[in-house]
C-alpha positions in Angstrom: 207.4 283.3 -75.8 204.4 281.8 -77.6 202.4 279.7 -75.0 199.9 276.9 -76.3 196.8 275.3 -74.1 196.1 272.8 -76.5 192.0 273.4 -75.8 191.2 271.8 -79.8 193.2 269.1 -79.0 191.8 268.2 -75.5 188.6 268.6 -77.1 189.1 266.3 -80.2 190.5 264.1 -77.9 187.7 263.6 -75.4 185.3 263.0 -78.5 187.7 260.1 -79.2 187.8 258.7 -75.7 184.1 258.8 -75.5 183.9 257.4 -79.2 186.0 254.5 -78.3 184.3 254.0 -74.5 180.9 253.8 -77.1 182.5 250.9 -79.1 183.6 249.6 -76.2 180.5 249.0 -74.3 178.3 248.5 -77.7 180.8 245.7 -78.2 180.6 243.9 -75.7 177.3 244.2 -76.0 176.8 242.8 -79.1 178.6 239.8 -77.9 176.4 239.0 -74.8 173.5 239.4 -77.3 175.3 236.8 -79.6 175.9 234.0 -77.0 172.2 234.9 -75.7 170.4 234.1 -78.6 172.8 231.0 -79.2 171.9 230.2 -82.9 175.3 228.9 -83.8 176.2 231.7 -85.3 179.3 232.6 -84.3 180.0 235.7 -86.6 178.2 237.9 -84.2 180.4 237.4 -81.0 183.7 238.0 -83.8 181.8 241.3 -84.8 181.1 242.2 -81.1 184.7 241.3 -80.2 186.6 243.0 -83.0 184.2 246.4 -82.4 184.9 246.2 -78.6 188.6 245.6 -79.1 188.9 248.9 -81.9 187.3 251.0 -79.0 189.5 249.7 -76.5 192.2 251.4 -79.4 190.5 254.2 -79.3 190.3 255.0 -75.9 194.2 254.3 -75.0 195.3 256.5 -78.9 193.4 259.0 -76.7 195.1 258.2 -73.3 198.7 258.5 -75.0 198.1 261.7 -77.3 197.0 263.7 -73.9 199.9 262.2 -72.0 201.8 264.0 -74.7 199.9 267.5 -74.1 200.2 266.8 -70.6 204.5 266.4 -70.7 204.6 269.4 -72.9 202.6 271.5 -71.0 204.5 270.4 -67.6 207.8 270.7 -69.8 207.1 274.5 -70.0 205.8 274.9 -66.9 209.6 273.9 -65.8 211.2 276.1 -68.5 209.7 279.0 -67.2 210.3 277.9 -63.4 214.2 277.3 -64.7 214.6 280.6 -66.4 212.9 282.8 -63.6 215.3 280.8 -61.1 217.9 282.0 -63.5 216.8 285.7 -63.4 216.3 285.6 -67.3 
């Protein structure tokens, strides 16, 4: 049986959580620092918003693809548990 641990994966994918937690934070950011300086320009706080909201998509791509590693992992976990109950 060819076992995986999916350490790449896990890797790439805590890059990408911190990635989008960046965005996030620079984000929101941005748009305190727009509404502080209060020149009427609006684009800012849209930049601020739209990066803040592409982390937040970052973050929860990340969140789901290591849910996935985590249900396959605990899937053969309980194979193995199965077939040892069976005597196999």
């Amino acid at each position: 049986m060819i076992t995986q641990d999916y350490k790449l994966a896990r890797s790439i994918l805590n890059f990408i959580a911190f990635v989008g937690w960046f965005g996030l934070l620079m984000g929101v950011a941005l748009v305190f620092i727009a509404f502080a300086a209060s020149d009427g320009e609006v684009i800012y706080s849209i930049y601020g918003g739209s990066v803040a909201i592409a982390g937040l998509g970052l973050v929860l791509a990340a969140q789901i693809a290591s849910a996935q590693i985590d249900t396959a992992e605990n899937t053969r976990k309980l194979v193995e548990l199965l077939s040892a109950e069976r005597g196999a």
